[in-house]
Structure formats: C-alpha cells, structure tokens
C-alpha positions, 0 to 999 in steps of 0.5 A: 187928739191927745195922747196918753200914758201911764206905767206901773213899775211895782214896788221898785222906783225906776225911770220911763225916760225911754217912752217919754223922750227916747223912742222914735215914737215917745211921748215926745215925738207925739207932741208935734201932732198934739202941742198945746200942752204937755204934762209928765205926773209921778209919786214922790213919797207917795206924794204926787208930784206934777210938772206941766206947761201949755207948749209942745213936749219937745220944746220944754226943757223942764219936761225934757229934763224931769222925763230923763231923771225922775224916778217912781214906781207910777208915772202918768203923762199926757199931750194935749190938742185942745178942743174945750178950754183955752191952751193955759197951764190951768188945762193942761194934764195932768190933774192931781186931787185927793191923792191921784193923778188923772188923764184923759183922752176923747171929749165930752159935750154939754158940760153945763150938764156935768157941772149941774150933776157936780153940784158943790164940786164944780167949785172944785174945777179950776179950769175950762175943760170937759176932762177936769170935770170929768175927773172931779165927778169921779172923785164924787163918785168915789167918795159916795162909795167909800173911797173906791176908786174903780166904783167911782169911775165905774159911776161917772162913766155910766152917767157921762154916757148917760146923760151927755154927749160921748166922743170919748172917756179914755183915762188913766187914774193913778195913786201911789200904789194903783194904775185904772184905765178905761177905754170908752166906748170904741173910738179910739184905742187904748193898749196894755203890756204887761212885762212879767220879767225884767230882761235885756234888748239888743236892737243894731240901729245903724252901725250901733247896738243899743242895748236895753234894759226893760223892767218889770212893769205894766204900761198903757198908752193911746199907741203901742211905743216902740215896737215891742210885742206883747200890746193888747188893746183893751176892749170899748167899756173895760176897766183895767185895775193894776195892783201894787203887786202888779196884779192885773184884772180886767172888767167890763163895766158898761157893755152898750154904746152912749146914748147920745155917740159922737163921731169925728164928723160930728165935731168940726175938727181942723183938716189934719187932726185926726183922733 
C-alpha cells in the first residue's frame, strides 16, 4: 500500500541507482506490488526536480534511466497503490511546492474535513488524494510558524490525528539541504540507516564478486533495502530531522494513538494487498 524512500548523501552529489533500480529489493522490484504510479524527486541546483508517471517503475524507462544517471545529495522516491484519487499523473508522487519534495504513505479519511481546515489553500491542491492535501496542510502550517518545516508537520499530523480518520501519516519531507520523516501512528514501519563512513562491500553472487561502493548518507525507506545491517526503525509519533551536515535528531512529537485509528479491515482492500 505504497512504498517510500529518501536518502540524504550530505554536501557531495551521488547517485541512489543501487536502492532504486539495482537490489533485489529496489524500489523497482516493489513496484509490481504497488503499480499505479512511480515517481523519483531529487535537487538540482537546489532546485527541485520531479520525474513521475501513473505506471509500475519497471515499466518506465524514463524512471529507469533518471534512477541510473542523476545525481544529488537529496533523493526522494515513492510507488503508488491507489486507494483515494484516480491512477493519473496529477496523483502520483511525489509533490513539489514551496521548495520541498514530499511523500507519503498510509491514508486519511473524510477529506472533506481537511480541505475545510486548508481553507484558501485547497486551491492549491491539484489532484484527488488525501496525501497532496496532506502536504499543503503542512506547507500552512509551516508558513503560520515562520517557515519551519518540523513545526508544521508537527502541527498537521496532530490536527489529522485529531479531527479525522488515521490509517497512516508516514512521509518524508525534503528540501535542498534537509531530510523529515514521521512514522504515524504504528501501522506500519518506517526504518533509518545511518552510514557514518563511506566504505567498500564485496558480496560473491553466484560465481561473481560484486563490489560495492556505499557512501556517507542517511536513508529511510517503508522496508530495509538490500539486506545491509544497521536498520532501525522509527518509533509510532517520531519526527526524524537530518541536517546538511548529516546531523540526525530524533523526537517525539505525538505520544497517543488517533482519535478516530483505522485498521486494515476497516478499509475493503482487494485480496491480496496488504499494507
């Protein structure tokens, strides 16, 4: 029911071709589970830059071939199983506004609600989904504190859980030179690895010896990529701020369940999805 990801590589430019389109457990590979839409976000210039369309990742070349060759420091990617909105280009992820990327991953409910509370800003939503309107409340929010990007989805996430029904507000919220995530509230996982210093994997696969070169960075991501130690998951309500310097905090910033939880019976999935 949708996969995230996003990688902080500090101040140098890199590529994240490995956990995009290369592992056996790439972004790719989880888009045959979630295929109705696939999008990769990255910074150029500190510009930021979106390529996307409503189909499966393996089936895009223009995925495919971005995901191999572009550089940044910040990456964010996301694969779509649609639940609200219709499989089109304009509700695929990620969404780029006000100098940030953003995804998410779970479902909100009685969206009526929400775009009463945007007020004004409902004009700003283009698309159908809960998680645009998710991501233009937390631009209101932010703009209401000075521009601070962990009050504002501090702000929104507590009004979501709130005033609406909550399956899920997991997100990663990128500019040019900071990585947020939430993980919320505990139905499904989020994970982060930090990689403190660049180093070389040798792996024999088959009768070959990959080596791998791993770089300085902080990932997150819905599942733990390729098998490499060092995952943790964030804890239901935790706010994950990383820096420029690659300086990681962590807080707590709601410490209940939603007023109003969904649960995966609750929501008349198709037999064989599951979250």
């Amino acid at each position: 029911m949708c996969r995230l990801f996003g990688m902080c590589g500090g101040s140098r430019a890199r590529r994240a071709r490995f956990w995009l389109v290369k592992a056996p457990d790439s972004l790719a590979a989880q888009s045959v589970r979630e295929p109705d839409g696939t999008g990769l976000g990255w910074f150029d210039a500190a510009e930021p830059r979106v390529q996307k369309e409503p189909v499966r990742a393996d089936q895009d070349e223009t995925f495919l071939h971005s995901a191999r060759t572009v550089t940044s420091r910040t990456f964010v990617a996301h694969v779509r199983w649609a639940y609200t909105g219709a499989v089109s280009p304009r509700n695929t992820q990620p969404f780029e506004a006000d100098g940030a990327l953003f995804v998410h991953q779970g479902l909100v409910l009685e969206l009526d609600r929400v775009d009463e509370q945007l007020g004004a800003d409902r004009a700003l939503v283009r698309g159908d989904t809960d998680s645009e309107r998710i991501f233009a409340l937390i631009r209101r929010e932010a703009r209401a504190r000075g521009g601070h990007w962990a009050a504002g989805i501090t702000a929104a996430a507590n009004w979501l859980a709130d005033a609406v029904p909550v399956f899920g507000l997991n997100l990663i919220l990128a500019t040019a030179t900071d990585l947020y995530a939430l993980r919320y509230p505990d139905s499904q996982p989020v994970y982060v690895l930090e990689r403190r210093t660049p180093g070389i994997t040798r792996e024999a696969i088959g009768t070959h010896l990959s080596v791998r070169y791993q770089p300085r960075a902080v990932i997150v991501a819905s599942e733990r990529l390729d098998g490499e130690s060092g995952w943790l998951p964030l804890e239901a309500g935790e706010l994950l701020h990383v820096d420029g310097a690659l300086g990681v905090t962590r807080q707590t910033v709601r410490d209940r369940p939603p007023a109003r939880p969904l649960a995966l019976k609750d929501l008349d999935l198709p037999a064989g999805i599951e979250a």
